[in-house]
C-alpha positions as CSV (number, residue, x, y, z in Angstrom):
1,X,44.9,133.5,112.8
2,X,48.3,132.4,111.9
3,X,50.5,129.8,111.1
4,X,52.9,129.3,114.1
5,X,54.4,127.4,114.1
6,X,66.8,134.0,126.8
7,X,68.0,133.3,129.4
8,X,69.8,137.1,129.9
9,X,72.9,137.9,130.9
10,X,72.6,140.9,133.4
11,X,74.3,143.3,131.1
12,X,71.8,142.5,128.5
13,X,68.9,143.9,130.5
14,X,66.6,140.9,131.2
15,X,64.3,141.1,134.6
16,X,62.8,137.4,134.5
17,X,62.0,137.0,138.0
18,X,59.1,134.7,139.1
19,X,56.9,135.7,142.2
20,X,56.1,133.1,144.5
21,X,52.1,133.6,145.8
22,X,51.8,130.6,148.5
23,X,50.4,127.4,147.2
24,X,50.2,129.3,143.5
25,X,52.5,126.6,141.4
26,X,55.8,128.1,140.0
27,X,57.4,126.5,137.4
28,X,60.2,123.7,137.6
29,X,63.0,125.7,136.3
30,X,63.4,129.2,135.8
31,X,66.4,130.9,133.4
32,X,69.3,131.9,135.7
33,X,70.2,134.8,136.3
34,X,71.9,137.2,139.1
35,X,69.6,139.7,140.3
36,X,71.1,143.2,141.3
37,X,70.6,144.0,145.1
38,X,68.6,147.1,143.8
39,X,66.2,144.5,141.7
40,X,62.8,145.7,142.2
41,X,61.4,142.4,141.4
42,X,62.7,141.3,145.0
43,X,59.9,143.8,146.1
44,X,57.4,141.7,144.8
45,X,55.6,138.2,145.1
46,X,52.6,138.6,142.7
47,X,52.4,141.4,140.0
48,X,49.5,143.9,139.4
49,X,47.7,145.3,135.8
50,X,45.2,148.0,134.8
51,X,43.3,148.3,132.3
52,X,39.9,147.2,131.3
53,X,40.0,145.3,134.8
54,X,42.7,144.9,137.4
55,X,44.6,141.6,137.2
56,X,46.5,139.2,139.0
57,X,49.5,137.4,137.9
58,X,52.6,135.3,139.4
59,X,55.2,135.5,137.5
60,X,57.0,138.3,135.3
61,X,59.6,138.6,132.0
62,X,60.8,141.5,130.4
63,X,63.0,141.0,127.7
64,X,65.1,144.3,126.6
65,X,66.5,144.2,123.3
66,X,67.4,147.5,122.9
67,X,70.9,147.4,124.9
68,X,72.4,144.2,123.8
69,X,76.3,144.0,123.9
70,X,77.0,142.8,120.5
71,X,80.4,140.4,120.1
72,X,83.0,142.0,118.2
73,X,82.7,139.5,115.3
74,X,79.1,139.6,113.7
75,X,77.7,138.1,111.2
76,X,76.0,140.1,107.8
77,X,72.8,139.0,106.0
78,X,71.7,141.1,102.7
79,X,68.8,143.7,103.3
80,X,67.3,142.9,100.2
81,X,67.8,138.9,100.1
82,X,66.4,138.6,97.0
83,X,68.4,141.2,95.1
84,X,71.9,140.7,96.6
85,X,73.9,142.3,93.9
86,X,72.2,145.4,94.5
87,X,72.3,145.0,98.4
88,X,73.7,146.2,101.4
89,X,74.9,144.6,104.7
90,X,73.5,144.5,107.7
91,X,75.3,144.0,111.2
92,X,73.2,141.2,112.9
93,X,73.4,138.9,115.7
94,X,71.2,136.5,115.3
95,X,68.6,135.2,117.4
96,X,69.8,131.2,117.8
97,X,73.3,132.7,119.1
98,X,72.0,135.3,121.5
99,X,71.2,134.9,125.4
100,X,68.1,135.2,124.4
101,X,67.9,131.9,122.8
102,X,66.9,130.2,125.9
103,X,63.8,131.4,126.3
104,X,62.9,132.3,122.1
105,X,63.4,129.8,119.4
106,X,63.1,131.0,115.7
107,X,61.1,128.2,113.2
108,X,62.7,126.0,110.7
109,X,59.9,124.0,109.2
110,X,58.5,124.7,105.7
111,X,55.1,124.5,104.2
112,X,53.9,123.4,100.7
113,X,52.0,125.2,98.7
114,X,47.9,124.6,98.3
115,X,44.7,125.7,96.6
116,X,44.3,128.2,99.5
117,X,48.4,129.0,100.4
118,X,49.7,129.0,96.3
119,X,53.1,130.2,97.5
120,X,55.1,128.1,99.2
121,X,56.6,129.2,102.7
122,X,60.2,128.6,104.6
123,X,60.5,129.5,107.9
124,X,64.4,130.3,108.5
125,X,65.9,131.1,111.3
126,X,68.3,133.7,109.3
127,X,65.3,136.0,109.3
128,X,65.0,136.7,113.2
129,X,67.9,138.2,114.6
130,X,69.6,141.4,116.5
131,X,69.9,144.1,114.3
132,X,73.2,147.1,115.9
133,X,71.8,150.5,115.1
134,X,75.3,152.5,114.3
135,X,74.0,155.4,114.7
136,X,73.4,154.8,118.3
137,X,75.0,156.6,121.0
138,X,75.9,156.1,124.9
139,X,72.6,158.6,125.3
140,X,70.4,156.7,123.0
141,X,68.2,154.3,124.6
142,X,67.7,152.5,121.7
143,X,71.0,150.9,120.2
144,X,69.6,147.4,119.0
145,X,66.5,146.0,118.0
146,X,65.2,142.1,117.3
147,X,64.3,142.2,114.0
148,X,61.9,139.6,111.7
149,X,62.3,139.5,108.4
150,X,60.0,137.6,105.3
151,X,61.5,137.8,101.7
152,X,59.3,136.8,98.5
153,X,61.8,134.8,96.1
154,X,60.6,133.3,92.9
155,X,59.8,130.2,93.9
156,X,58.5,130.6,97.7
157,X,58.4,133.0,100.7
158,X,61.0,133.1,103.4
159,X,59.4,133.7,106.9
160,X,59.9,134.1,110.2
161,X,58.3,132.6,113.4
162,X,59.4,132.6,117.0
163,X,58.0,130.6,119.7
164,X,58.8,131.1,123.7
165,X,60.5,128.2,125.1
166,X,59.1,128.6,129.2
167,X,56.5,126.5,128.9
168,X,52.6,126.5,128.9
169,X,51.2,129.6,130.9
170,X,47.3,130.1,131.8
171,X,46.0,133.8,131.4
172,X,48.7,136.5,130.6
173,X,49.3,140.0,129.5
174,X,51.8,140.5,126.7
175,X,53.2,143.3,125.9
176,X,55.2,143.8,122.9
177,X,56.9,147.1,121.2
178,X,57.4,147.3,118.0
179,X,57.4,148.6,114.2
180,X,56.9,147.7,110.7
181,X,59.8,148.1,108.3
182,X,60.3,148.5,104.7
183,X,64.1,147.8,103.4
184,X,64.8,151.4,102.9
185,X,63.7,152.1,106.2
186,X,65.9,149.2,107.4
187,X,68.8,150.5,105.1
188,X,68.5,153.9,106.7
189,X,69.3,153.2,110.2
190,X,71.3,150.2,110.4
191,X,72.6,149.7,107.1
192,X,76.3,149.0,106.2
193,X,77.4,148.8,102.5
194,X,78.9,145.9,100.9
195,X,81.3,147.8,98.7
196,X,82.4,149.6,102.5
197,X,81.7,152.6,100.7
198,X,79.6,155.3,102.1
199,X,76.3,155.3,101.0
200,X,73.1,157.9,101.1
201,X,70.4,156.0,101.4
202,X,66.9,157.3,100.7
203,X,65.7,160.5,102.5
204,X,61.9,159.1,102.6
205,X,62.2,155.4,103.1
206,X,59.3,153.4,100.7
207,X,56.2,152.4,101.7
208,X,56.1,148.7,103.9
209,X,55.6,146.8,100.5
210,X,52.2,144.8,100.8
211,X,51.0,140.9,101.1
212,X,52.6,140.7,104.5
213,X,51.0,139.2,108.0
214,X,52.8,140.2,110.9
215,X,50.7,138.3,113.7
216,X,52.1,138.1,118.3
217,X,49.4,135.5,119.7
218,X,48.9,132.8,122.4
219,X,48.3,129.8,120.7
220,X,47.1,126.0,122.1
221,X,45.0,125.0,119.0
222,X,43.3,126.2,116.1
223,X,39.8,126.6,118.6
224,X,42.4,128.0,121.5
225,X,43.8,130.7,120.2
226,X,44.3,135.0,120.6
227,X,46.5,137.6,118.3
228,X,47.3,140.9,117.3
229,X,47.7,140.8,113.4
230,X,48.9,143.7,111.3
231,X,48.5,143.1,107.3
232,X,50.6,145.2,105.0
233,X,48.4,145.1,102.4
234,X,45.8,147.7,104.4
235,X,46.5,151.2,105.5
236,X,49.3,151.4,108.2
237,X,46.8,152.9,110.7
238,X,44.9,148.8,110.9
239,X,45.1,146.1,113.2
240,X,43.2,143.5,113.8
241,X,42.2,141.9,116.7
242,X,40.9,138.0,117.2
243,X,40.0,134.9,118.7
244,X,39.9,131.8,117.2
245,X,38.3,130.6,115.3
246,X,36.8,133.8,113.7
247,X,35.6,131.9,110.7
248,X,33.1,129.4,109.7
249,X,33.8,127.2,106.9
250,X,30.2,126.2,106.5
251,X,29.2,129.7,105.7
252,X,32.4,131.2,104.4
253,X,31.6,134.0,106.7
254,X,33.7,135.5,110.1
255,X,31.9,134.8,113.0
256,X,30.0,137.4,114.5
257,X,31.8,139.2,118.1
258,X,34.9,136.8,117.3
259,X,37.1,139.7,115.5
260,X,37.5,143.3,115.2
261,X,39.3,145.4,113.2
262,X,40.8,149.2,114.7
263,X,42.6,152.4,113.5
264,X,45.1,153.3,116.0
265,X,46.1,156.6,115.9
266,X,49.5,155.8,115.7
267,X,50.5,154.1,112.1
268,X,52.1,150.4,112.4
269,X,55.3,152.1,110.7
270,X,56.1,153.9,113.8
271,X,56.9,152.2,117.6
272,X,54.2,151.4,119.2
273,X,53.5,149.6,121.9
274,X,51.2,146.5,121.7
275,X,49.1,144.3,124.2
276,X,46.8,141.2,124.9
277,X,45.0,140.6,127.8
278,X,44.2,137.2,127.9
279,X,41.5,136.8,131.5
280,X,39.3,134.3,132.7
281,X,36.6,136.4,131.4
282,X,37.7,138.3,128.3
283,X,40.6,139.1,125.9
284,X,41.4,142.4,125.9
285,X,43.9,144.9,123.6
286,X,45.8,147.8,124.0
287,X,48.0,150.2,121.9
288,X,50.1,152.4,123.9
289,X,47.9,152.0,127.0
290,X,45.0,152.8,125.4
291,X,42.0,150.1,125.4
292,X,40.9,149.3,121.6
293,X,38.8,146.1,121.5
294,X,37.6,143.7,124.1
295,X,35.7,139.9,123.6
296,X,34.2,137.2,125.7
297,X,34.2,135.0,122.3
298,X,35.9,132.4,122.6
299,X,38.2,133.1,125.5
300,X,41.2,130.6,125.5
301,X,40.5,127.9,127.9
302,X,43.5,125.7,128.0
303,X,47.7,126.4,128.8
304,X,49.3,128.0,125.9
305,X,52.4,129.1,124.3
306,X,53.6,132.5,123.3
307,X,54.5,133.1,119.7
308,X,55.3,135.9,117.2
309,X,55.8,135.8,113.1
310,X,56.3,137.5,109.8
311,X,54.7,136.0,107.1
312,X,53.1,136.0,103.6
313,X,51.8,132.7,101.4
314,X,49.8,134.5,98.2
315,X,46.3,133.8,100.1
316,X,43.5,136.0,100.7
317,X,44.5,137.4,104.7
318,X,48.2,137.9,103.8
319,X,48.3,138.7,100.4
320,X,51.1,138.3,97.8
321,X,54.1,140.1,97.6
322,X,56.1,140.8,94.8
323,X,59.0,139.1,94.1
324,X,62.0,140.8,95.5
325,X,60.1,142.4,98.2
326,X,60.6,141.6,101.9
327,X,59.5,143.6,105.1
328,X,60.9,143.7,108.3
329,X,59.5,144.1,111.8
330,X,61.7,145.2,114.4
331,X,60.9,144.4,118.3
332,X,62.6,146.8,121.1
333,X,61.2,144.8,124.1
334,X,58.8,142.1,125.1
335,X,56.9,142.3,128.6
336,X,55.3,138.7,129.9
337,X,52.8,138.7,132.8
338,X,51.6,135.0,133.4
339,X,50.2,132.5,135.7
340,X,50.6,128.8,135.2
341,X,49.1,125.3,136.1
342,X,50.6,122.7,138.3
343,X,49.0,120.0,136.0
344,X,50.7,121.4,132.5
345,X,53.9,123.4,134.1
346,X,55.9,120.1,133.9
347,X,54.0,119.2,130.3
348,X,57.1,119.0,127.8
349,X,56.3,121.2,124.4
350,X,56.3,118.3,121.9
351,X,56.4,118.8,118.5
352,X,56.2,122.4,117.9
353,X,52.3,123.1,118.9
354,X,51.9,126.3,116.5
355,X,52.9,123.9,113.6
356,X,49.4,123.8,112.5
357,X,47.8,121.6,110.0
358,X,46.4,124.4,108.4
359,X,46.9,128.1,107.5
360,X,44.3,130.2,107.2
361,X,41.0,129.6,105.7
362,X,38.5,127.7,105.2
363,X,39.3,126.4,108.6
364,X,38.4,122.5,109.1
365,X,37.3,122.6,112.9
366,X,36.8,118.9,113.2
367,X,40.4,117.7,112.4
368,X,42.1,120.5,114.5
369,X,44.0,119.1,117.5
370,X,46.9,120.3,118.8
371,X,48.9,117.4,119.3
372,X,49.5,117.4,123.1
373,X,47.7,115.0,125.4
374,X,45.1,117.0,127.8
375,X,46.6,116.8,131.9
376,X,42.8,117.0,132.9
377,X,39.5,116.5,131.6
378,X,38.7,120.3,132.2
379,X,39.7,123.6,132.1
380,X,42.0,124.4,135.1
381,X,41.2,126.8,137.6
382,X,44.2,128.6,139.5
383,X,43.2,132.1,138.4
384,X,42.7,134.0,141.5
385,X,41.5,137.3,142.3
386,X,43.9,139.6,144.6
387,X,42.1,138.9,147.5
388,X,42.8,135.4,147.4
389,X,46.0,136.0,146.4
390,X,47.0,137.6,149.6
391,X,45.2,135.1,151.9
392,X,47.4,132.4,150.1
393,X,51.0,134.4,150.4
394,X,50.8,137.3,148.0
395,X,51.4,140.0,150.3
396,X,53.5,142.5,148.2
397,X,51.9,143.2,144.7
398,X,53.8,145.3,142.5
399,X,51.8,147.3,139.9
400,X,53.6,146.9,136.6
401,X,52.2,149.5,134.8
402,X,53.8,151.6,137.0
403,X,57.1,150.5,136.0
404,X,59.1,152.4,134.2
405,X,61.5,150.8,131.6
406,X,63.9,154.3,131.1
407,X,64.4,154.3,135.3
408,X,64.2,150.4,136.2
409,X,61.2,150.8,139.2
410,X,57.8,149.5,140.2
411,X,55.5,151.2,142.8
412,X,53.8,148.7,145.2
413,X,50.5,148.3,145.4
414,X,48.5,149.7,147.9
């Protein structure tokens, strides 16, 4: 569990086309863009998974982060924060300027320290931003990144949090590539020194300093609730997997079938490529295609929103970090596979819904609510299997996993 809390130009890579599926409800407003006569989203009116089960979905985002135009005046922020005198540059763009800010908002509300969370925690939007690899060229697929950052200072942690702006969706699969960063490693690939002296920074970059939670998760309340969570302080290889709540207070045990925890075989340090499955009848997680856990505990059962942060607040999950320390987690992309609601797709987000009255444990069930007035007295029901979903309009289904981000192309669905 965690404490949560663009539109694209074309030339910035963004494929946020929704499909419509008959009398499947699309949302009110949709981010603008100008879609290429050789889109292959105009192929499609519904969209297509595998995995653990094959599932339906209406509407599609990708957000590509890897090929961003960067203005010719950026802005700098200090890879070591805490240390600045012995500190280099880095070239960023950040987040709240970006295209991308109209569909991803970074957090700005703080936290107070308690007996659980000693270290007080201040969520900045100066810690998410786009992060110009210089090393990059015309052949490298990969010349930006999105990049969260959490600093310890003396006095408090500086965090990061982002949480999507389009609204509640119902069932998803989110995909997410990424990789944990120390400074050095930071340093090595997209630093730029101060002084404007050439630097050599460290052949072997450290170890991703520890006390960390890096944590991407669907969140409606404390009780509603999925994530992917990667903690520094445990060998790079460890992920855990969860939903909520995965922890009873009475007891001050986890909850039997609610978590698990998995070794990929690919370390957290490198990119790899995250998912969640959120389904009617499961959650489900991936790492590079590859199925790792699945649960019918506590499936979500109400709209949510889409969030992703980098935190630490001295408690028992995250861990402390030394003083001086930060990490970094750098995102290349972010793939969104949704359905939505008629009765919550017009339901403003009020109040930041992540910004939880809690953190982490113990976990005091009975006072979470969420905030946001319920638009019916039950669950709703517009997940629909794909045989519905042709009898009510779907009658070109793309399969996504098919796509393929290096060529830009989906295979329909047979």
């Amino acid at each position: 569990m965690k404490l949560i809390l663009p539109y694209l130009l074309p030339s910035l890579s963004i494929l946020a086309t929704p499909a419509t599926a008959g009398s499947i409800p699309q949302p009110q407003s949709q981010s603008p863009t100008t879609q290429p006569t050789n889109d292959p989203h105009s192929l499609c009116d519904c969209y297509l998974t595998t995995g653990q089960e094959q599932s339906y979905f209406t509407h599609y985002k990708f957000w590509d982060f890897r090929k961003v135009t960067l203005p010719q005046t950026i802005e700098t922020t200090q890879a070591d924060p805490a240390n600045p005198q012995n500190s280099y540059d880095l070239q960023t763009y950040p987040l709240a300027k970006s295209p991308f800010s109209h569909d991803w908002r970074a957090q700005t509300w703080d936290r107070d320290a308690t007996p659980i969370s000693p270290v007080p925690m201040v969520n900045t939007d100066r810690n998410v931003f786009l992060l110009k690899d210089p090393a990059s060229t015309s052949n490298n697929s990969r010349s930006s990144f999105l990049v969260l950052r959490t600093t310890r200072f003396a006095d408090h942690a500086s965090t990061a949090e982002v949480e999507g702006l389009f609204g509640y969706i119902y069932h998803c699969s989110l995909r997410m590539r990424l990789r944990m960063m120390s400074r050095d490693a930071i340093v090595q690939q997209a630093a730029v020194p101060s002084t404007g002296i050439a630097v050599n920074p460290p052949a072997q970059a450290q170890a991703v300093p520890r006390g960390s939670c890096a944590g991407i998760f669907t969140y409606r309340s404390a009780v509603c609730e999925s994530d992917i969570e990667i903690l520094t302080s445990e060998d790079p290889h460890t992920v855990h997997y969860a939903n909520q709540p995965d922890y009873d207070p009475i007891s001050d045990t986890s909850i039997p079938g609610a978590s698990s925890i998995v070794n990929l075989s690919t370390p957290w340090t490198s990119w790899v490529t995250h998912r969640l499955d959120w389904l009617p009848n499961m959650s489900a997680w991936y790492a590079d295609d590859k199925l790792q856990s699945n649960s019918t505990y506590s499936i979500p059962d109400r709209p949510s929103i889409v969030a992703m942060n980098l935190w630490s607040n001295g408690g028992n999950w995250s861990g402390d970090m030394r003083v001086g320390d930060s990490v970094y987690m750098g995102i290349e992309w972010i793939e969104l596979l949704y359905n939505v609601t008629k009765a919550d797709q017009d339901l403003p987000i009020k109040d930041h819904p992540g910004h939880r009255v809690h953190y982490r444990r113990p976990l005091d069930l009975a006072s979470m609510g969420d905030g946001i007035p319920d638009s019916s007295a039950e669950a709703p029901r517009d997940y629909v299997d794909l045989q519905t979903a042709k009898k009510s309009g779907c009658q070109r289904p793309c399969r996504v996993d098919q796509w393929h981000h290096a060529c830009g192309a989906f295979e329909p669905a047979s």
